[in-house]
C-alpha positions as CSV (number, residue, x, y, z in Angstrom):
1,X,3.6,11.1,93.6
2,X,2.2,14.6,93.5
3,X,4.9,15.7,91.1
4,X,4.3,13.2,88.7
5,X,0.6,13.6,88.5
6,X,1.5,17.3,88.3
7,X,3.8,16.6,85.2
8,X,1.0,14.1,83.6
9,X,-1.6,17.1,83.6
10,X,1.0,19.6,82.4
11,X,1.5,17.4,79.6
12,X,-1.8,16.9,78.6
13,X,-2.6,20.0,78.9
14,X,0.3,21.1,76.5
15,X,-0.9,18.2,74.1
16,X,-4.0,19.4,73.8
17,X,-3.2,22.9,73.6
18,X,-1.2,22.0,70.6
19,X,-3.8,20.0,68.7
20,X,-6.6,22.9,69.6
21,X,-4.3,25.5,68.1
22,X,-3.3,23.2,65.2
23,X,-7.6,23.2,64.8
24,X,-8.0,27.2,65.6
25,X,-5.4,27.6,62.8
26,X,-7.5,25.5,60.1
27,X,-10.5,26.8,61.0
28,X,-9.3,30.3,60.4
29,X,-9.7,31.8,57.1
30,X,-6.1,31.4,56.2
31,X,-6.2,28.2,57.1
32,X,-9.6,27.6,54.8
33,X,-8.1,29.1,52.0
34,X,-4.9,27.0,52.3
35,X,-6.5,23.6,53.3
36,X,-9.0,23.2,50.3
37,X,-7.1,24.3,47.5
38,X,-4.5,22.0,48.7
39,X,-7.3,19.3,48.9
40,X,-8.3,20.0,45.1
41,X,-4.7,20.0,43.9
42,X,-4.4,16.6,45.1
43,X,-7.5,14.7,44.0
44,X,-6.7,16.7,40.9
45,X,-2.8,15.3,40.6
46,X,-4.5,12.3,41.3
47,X,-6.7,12.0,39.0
48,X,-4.5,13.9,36.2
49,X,-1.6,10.3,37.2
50,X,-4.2,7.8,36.9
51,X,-5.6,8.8,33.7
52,X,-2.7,9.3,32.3
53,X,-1.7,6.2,33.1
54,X,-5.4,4.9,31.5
55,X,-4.6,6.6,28.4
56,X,-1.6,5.5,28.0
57,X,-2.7,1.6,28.2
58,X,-4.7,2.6,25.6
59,X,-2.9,3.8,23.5
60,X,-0.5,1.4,23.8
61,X,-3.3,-1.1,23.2
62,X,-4.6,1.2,19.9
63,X,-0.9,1.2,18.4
64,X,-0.5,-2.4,18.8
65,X,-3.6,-2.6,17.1
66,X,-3.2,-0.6,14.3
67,X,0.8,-2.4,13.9
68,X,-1.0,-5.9,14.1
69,X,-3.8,-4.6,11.5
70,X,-1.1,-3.6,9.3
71,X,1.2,-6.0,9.0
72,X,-2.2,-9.0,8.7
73,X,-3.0,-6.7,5.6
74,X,0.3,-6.1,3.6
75,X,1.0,-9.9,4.5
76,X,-2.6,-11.0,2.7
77,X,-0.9,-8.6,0.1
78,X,1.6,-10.3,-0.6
79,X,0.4,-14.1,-0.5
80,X,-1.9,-13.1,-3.2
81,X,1.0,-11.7,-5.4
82,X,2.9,-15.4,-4.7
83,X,-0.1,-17.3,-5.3
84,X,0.1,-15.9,-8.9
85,X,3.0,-18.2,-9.7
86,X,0.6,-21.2,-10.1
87,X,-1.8,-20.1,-12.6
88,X,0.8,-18.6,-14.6
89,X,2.4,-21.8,-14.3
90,X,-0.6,-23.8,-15.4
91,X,-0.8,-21.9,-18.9
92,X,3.0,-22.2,-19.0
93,X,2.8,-25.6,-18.8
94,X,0.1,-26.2,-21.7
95,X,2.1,-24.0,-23.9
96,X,5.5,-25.5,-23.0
97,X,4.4,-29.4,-24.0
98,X,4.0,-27.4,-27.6
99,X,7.7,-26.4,-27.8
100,X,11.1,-27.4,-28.2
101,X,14.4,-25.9,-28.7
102,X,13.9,-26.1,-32.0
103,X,10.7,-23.7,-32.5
104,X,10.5,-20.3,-33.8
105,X,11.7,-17.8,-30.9
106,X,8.9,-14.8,-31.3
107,X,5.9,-17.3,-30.6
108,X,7.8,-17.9,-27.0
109,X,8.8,-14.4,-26.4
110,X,4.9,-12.9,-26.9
111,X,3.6,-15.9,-24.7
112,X,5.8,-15.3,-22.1
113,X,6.2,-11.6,-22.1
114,X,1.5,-11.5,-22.0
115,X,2.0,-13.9,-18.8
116,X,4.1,-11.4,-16.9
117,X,1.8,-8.3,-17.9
118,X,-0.2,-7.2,-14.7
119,X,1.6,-9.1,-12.3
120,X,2.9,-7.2,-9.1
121,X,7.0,-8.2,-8.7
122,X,7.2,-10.8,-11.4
123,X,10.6,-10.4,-12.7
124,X,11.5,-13.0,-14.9
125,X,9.1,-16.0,-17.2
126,X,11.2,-18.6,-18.7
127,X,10.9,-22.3,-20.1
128,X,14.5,-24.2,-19.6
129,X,14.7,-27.6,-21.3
130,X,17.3,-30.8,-20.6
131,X,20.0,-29.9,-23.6
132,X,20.7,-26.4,-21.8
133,X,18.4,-23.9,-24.0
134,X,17.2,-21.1,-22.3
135,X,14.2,-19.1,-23.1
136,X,13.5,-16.2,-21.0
137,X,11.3,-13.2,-21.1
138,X,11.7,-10.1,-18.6
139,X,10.9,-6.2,-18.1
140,X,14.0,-3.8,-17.7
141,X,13.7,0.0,-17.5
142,X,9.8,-0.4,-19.1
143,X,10.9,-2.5,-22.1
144,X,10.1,-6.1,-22.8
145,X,12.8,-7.9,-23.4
146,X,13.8,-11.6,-24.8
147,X,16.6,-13.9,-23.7
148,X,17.5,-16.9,-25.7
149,X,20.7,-19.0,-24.8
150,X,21.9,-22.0,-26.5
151,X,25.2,-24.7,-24.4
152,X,27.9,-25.2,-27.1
153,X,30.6,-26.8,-26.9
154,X,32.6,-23.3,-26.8
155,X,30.4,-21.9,-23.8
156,X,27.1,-20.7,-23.5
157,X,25.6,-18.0,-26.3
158,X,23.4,-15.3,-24.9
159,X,21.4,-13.6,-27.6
160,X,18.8,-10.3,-26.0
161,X,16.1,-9.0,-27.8
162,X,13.6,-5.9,-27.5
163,X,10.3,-7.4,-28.5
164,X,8.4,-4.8,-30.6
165,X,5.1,-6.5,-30.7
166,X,3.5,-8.4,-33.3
167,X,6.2,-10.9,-33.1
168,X,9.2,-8.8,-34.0
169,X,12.4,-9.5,-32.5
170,X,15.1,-6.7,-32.9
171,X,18.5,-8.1,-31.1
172,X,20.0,-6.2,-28.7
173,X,23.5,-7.6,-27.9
174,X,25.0,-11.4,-28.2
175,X,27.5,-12.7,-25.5
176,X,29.2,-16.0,-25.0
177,X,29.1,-16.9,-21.1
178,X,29.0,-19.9,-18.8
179,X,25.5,-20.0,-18.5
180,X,23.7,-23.3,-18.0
181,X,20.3,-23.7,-16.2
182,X,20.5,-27.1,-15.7
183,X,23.1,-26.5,-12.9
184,X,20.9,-23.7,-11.5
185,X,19.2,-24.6,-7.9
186,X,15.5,-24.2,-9.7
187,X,16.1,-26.5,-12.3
188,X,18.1,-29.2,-9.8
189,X,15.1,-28.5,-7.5
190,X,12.3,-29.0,-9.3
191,X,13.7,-32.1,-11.3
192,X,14.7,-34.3,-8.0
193,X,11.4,-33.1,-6.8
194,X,9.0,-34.3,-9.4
195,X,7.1,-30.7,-8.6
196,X,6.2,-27.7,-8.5
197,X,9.2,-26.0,-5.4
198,X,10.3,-22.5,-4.4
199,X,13.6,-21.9,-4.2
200,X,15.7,-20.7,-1.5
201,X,16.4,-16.5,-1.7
202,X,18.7,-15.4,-3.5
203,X,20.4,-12.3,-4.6
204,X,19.9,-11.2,-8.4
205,X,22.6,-10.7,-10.6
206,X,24.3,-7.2,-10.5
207,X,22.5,-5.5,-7.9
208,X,21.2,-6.5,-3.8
209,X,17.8,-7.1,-4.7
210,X,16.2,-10.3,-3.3
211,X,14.8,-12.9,-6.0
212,X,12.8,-15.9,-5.3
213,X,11.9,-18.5,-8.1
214,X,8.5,-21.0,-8.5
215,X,9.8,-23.7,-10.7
216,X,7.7,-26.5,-12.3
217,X,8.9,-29.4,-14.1
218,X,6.8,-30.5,-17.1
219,X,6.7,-34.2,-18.6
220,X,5.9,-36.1,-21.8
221,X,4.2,-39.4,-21.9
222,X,6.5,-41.5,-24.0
223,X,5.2,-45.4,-23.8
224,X,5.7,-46.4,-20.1
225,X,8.0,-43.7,-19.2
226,X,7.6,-39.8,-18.3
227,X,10.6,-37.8,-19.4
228,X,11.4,-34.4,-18.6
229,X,10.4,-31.9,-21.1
230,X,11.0,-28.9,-19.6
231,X,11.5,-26.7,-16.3
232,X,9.3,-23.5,-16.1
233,X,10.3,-20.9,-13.6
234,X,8.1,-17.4,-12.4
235,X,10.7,-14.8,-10.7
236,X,9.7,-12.4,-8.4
237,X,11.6,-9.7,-7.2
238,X,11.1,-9.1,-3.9
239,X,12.5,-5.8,-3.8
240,X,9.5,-4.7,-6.1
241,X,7.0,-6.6,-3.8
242,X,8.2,-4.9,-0.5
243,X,6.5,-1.4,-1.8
244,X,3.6,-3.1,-0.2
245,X,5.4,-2.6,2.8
246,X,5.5,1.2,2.5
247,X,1.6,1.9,3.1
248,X,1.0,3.3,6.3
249,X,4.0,4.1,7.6
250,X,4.9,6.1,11.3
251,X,7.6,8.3,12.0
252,X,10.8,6.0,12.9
253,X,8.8,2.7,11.8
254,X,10.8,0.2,10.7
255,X,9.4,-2.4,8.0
256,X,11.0,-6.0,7.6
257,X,10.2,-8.9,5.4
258,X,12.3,-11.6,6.3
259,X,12.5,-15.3,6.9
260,X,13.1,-17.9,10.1
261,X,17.2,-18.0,9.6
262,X,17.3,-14.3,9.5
263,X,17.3,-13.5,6.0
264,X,16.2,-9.7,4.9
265,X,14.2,-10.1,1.8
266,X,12.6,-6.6,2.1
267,X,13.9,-3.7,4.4
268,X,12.8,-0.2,2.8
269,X,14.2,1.9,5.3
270,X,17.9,0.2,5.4
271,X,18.5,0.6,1.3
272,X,21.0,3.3,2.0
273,X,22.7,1.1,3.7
274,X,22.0,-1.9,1.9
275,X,23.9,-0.3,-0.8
276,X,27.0,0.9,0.6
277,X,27.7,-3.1,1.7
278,X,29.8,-5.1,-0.9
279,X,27.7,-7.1,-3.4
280,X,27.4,-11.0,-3.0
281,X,26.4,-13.6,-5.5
282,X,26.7,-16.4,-3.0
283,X,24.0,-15.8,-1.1
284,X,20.8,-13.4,0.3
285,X,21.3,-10.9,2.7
286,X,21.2,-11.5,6.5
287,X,20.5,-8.7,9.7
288,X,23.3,-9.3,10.9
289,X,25.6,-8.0,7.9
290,X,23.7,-4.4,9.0
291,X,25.0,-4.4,12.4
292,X,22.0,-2.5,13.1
293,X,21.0,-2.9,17.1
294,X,17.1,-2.2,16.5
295,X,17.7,-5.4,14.0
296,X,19.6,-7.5,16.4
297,X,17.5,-6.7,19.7
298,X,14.4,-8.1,17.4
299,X,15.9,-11.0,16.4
300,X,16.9,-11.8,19.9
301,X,13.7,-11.7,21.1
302,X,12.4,-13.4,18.1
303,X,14.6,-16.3,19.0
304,X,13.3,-16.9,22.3
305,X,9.6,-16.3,21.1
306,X,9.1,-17.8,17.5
307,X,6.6,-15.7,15.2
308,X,3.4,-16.9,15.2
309,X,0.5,-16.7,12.4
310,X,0.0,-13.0,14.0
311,X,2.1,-11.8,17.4
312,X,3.0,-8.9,19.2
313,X,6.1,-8.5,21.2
314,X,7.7,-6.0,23.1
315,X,11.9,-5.4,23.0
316,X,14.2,-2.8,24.4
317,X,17.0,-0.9,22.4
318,X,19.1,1.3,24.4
319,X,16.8,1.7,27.1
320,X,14.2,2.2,25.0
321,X,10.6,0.0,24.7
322,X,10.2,-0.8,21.2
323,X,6.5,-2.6,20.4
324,X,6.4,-5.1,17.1
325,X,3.7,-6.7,15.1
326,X,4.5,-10.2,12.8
327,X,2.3,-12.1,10.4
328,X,3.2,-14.8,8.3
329,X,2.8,-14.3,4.9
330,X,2.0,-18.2,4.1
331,X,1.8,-21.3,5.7
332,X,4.3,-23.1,3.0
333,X,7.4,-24.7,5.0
334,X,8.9,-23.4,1.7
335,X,8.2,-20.3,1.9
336,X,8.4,-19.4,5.4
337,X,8.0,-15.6,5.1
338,X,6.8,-13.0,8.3
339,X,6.0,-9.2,7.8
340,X,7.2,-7.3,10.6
341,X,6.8,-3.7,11.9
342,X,9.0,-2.5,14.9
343,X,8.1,1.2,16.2
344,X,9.3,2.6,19.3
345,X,6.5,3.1,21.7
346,X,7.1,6.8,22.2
347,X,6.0,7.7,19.1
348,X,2.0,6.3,20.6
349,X,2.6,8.9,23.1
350,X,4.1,11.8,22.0
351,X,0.8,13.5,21.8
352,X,-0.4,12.1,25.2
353,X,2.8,13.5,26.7
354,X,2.0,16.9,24.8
């Protein structure tokens, strides 16, 4: 018994000698000048991580912002340059009950080519009637130029013309092809439908670029009956309408104007690319013929969340956070366009991290 309450005291009395040295040594001036810098470097590292952390939720929050802004804004853009189609249409259609195939060709060509002055991406104005004649007017290169073709027998003459103004027609070149609008999608379209449709994309003649076509069928009141004078059509080329998409750009942005089964109507930053693929007349071009995986990891997610009038979401590409902002561009089942920008979030906090 006695040895054991000697070895209790000798502990305790070793215990507290430890913890009254341990408090001799930070009460010593060493000790001070150890013990509250230390103190200060940790509040400090604290607070340093949790405002980083603050700013960096906002400026994530600012970014998304400024993406979802953005795309709201080009995508107004844009509905406004489509909504164009339909008074252009209406003054087509006035002018159109007035022709035939059988008219004078400069009367067409000036009211055409003053309908497509002004308007951002219109590519093409023309009046197609049920015997095959084509009359067309469109820009190239700055000039206003006249198309004119006529079904024979023998195939389909194309005549061109440069319009000079004041009604002079100066022919350009004269072709036989297979050419007949009547088995073109806009004509098909808008005659089954009895009115005014968009077409589906499709890619232009000769080159990549994206077209889309408003087509309106026009009718003459002949006793009971209403036949089918003609079918007008307003082109726009997309390609010209995504420059809207340019404005406001941030380093690695990405700027898409597409539809719900994938289609790529706009995408500035992949026209390299775009170019080097082999052309196709069948029909528009699709992300996946880019193989690009910032393309495909969008459209994944996209998939499992379907755009909305104006969403954000969030994807990963590599092991990277990538933030994206959508906005439909109308409300037309027919013309189910969304503006997209994908940016990876690193680029909102590239200065924070600095």
């Amino acid at each position: 018994i006695g040895k054991r309450k000697v070895a209790a005291e000798s502990a305790t009395s070793s215990g507290e000698s430890r913890a009254l040295s341990l408090t001799r040594a930070l009460a010593s001036p060493f000790g001070i000048l150890i013990v509250f810098p230390a103190i200060v470097l940790s509040v400090g590292l604290f607070l340093t991580l949790v405002g980083q952390r603050a700013l960096q939720v906002s400026n994530r929050a600012l970014g998304q912002h400024r993406l979802a802004e953005q795309a709201q804004l080009v995508a107004s853009h844009l509905h406004s340059s489509l909504q164009a189609a339909d008074p252009m249409l209406d003054r087509l259609s006035d002018f159109a009950l007035t022709q035939g195939p059988d008219k004078p060709l400069e009367p067409v060509a000036a009211a055409l080519l003053d309908l497509m002055q002004g308007r951002a991406g219109v590519a093409y104005v023309s009046i197609s009637f049920p015997d095959g004649t084509f009359e067309g007017a469109y820009l190239e290169d700055g000039r206003s130029l006249f198309q004119d073709s006529r079904v024979g027998i023998e195939g389909t003459r194309v005549r061109r013309y440069e319009y000079r103004g004041h009604d002079a027609l100066t022919l350009r070149s004269e072709e036989t092809t297979r050419y007949d609008p009547r088995l073109r999608d806009f004509y098909l379209q808008a005659a089954a439908a009895r009115t005014r449709v968009w077409t589906k994309p499709y890619p232009f003649y000769g080159n990549r670029h994206t077209g889309i076509t408003r087509a309106a069928p026009v009718y003459l009141q002949q006793g009971s009956e209403r036949l089918l004078h003609a079918v007008l059509t307003v082109d726009f080329d997309v390609n010209e309408l995504s420059r809207l998409l340019r404005e406001g750009e941030l380093a690695d942005m990405r700027t898409l104007l597409f539809n719900k089964d994938g289609t790529l109507l706009a995408y500035p930053q992949g026209e390299p690319r775009i170019a080097a693929l082999p052309l196709s007349r069948e029909r528009a071009l699709s992300y996946k013929d880019l193989r690009d995986p910032t393309l495909t990891a969008f459209f994944a997610q996209l998939s499992q969340k379907p755009a909305q009038d104006r969403q954000l979401l969030s994807f990963e590409v590599g092991g990277a956070q990538h933030l994206a902002a959508l906005s439909r561009v109308s409300h037309d089942p027919l013309l189910d366009w969304t503006v997209a920008y994908l940016v990876p979030e690193r680029v909102f906090f590239e200065s924070l991290h600095s």
